[in-house]
KEVOGU-187422 format. One record per residue (C-alpha): x, y, z; residue number from 1. Coordinates in nm, 4 decimals. Layout:
<vexlums>
       xx       yy       zz nuza
        X        Y        Z  NUM
...
</vexlums>
This chain:
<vexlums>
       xx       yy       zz nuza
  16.3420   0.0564  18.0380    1
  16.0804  -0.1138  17.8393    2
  15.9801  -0.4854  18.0196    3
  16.1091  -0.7110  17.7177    4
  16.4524  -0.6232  17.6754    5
  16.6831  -0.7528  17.3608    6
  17.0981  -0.8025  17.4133    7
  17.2339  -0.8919  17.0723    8
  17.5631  -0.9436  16.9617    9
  17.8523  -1.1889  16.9179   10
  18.0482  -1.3518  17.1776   11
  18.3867  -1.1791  17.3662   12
  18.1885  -0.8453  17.2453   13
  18.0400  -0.7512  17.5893   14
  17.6111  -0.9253  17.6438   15
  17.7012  -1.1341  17.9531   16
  17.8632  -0.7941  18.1138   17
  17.5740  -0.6021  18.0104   18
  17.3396  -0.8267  18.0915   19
  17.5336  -0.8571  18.4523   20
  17.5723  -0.4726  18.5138   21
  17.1873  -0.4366  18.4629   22
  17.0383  -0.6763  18.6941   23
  17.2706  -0.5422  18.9426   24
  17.1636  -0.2238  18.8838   25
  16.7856  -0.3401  18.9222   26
  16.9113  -0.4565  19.2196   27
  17.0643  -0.1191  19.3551   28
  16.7667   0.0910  19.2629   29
  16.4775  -0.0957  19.2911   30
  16.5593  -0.4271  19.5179   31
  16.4581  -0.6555  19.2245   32
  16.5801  -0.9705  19.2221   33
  16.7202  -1.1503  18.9075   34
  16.5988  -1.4720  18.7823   35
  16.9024  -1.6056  18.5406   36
  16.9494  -1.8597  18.2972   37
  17.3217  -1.9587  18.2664   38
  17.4694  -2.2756  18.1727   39
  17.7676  -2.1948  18.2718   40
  17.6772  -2.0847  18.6177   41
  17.8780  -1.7767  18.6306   42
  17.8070  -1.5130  18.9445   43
  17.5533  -1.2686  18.8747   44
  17.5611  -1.2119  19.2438   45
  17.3503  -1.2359  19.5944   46
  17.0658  -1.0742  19.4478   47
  17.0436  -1.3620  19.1654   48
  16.8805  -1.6811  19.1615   49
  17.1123  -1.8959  18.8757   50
  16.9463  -2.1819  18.7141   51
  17.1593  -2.4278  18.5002   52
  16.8345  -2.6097  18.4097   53
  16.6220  -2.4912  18.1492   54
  16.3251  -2.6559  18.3110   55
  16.3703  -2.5159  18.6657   56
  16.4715  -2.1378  18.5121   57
  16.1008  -2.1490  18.3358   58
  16.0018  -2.2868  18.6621   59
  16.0842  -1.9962  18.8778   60
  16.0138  -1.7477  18.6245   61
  15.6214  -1.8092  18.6821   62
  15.6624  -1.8786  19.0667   63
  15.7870  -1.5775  19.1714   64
  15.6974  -1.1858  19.0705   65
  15.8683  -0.8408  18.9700   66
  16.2198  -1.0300  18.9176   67
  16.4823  -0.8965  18.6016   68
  16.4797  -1.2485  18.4133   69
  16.7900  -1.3110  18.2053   70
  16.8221  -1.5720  17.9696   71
  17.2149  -1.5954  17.8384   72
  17.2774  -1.7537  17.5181   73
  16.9449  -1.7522  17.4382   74
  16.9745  -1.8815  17.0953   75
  17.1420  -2.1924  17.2268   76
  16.9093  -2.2955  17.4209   77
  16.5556  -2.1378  17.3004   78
  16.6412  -2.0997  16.9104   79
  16.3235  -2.0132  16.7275   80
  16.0860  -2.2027  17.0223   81
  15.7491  -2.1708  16.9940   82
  15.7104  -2.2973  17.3803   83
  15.8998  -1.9743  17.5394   84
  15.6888  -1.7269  17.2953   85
  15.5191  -1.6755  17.6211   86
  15.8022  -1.5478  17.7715   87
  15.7868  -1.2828  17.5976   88
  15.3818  -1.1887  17.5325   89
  15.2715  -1.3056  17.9003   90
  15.5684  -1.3039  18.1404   91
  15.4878  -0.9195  18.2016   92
  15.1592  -1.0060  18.4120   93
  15.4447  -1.2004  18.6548   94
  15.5592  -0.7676  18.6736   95
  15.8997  -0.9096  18.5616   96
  16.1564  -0.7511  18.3180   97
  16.2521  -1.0107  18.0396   98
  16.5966  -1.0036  17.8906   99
  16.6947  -1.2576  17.5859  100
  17.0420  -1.2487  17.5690  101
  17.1745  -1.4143  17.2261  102
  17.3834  -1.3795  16.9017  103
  17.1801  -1.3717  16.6653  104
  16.8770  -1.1790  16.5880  105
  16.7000  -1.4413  16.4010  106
  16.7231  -1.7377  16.7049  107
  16.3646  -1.5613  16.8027  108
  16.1316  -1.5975  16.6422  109
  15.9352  -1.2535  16.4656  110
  15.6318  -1.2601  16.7226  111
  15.9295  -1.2603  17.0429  112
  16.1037  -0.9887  16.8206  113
  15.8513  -0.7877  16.8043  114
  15.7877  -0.8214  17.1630  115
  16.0952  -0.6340  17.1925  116
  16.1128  -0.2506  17.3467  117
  16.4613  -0.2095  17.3797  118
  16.8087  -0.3400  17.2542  119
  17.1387  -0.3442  17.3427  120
  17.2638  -0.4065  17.0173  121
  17.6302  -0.5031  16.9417  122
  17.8135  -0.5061  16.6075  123
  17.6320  -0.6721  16.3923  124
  17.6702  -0.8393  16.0190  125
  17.5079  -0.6635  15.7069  126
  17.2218  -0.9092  15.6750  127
  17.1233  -0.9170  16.0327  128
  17.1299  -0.5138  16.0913  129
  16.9027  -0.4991  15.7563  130
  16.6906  -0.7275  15.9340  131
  16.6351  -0.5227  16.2908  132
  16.6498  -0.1846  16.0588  133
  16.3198  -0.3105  15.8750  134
  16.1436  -0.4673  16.1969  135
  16.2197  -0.1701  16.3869  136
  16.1498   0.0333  16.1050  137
  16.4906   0.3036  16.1379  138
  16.7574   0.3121  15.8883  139
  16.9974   0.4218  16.2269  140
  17.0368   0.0658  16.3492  141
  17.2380  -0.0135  16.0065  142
  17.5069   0.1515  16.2473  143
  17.5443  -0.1439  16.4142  144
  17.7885  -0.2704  16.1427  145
  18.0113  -0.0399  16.2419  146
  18.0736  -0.1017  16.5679  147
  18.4001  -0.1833  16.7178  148
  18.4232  -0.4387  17.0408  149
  18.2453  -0.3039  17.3516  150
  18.0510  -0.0487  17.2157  151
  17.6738  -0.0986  17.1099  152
  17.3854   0.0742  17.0461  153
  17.0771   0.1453  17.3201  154
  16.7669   0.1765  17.1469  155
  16.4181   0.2271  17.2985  156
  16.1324   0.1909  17.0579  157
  15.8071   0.4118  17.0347  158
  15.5263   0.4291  16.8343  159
  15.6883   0.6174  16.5731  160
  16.0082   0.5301  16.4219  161
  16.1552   0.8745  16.3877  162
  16.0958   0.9182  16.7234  163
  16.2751   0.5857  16.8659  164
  16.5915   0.6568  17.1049  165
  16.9196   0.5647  16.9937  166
  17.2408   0.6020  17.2080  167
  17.5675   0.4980  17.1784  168
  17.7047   0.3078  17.4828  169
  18.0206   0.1386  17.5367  170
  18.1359  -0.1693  17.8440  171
  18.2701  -0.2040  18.0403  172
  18.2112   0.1283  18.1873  173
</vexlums>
């Protein structure tokens, strides 16, 4: 899994429990712990250090090394900041995993899009999938309009469009 992970999609449609079922997984296979952002406090489990303040999250994020760092609701807390672009373009020398959790594509801002190597990408609307299609440059991810509740789609980016790796998932599993 590529270190700057994307979970996009609209609420009741399945990011938290993605989000959830991959830092344990992290967890199970590689011992990583999971730095979390969550204003709601919700249990991500033992293995998860839960921060309800933005200030202490960003904290801990450059304290400690080789964590999964989840930010829920991203763009409700983050939208289109400048100050967290780091997160996404320097975090990786910390040997963490970055995942921006949020609803909408556009709350980042292009240069943390394009930081981007994988998506979990929920149904989206017409204007947004456009969007992602022409960043990621593949017509497939115009599929995402067309999904029904649970089910997204898993896409790993390479070099080459043609050759990026799209899979249909659905949660819970």
């Amino acid at each position: 899994m590529s270190i700057h992970v994307g979970i996009i999609g609209p609420s009741l449609f399945g990011k938290s429990h993605v989000g959830k079922r991959l830092s344990l997984t992290y967890w199970q296979r590689e011992r990583r712990r999971s730095i979390v952002f969550d204003t709601r406090s919700a249990n991500w489990g033992n293995h998860s250090l839960v921060f309800t303040d933005k200030a202490k999250f960003l904290e801990a994020c450059w304290r400690y090394r080789s964590c999964a760092v989840f930010c829920d609701d991203f763009g409700d807390h983050f939208e289109r900041d400048k100050e967290v672009t780091p997160m996404f373009t320097s975090l990786r020398h910390q040997f963490h995993q970055l995942h921006a959790m949020t609803h909408v594509w556009q709350d980042m801002l292009p240069k943390q899009r394009n930081q981007l190597g994988t998506l979990f990408l929920f149904w989206q609307t017409r204007e947004s999938a456009e969007s992602i299609a022409r960043e990621w440059s593949d017509s497939r991810l115009l599929e995402s309009t067309r999904l029904p509740k649970y089910e997204f789609l898993h896409c790993r980016k390479h070099a080459d469009a043609p050759n990026h790796i799209i899979t249909r998932g659905r949660f819970p599993a």
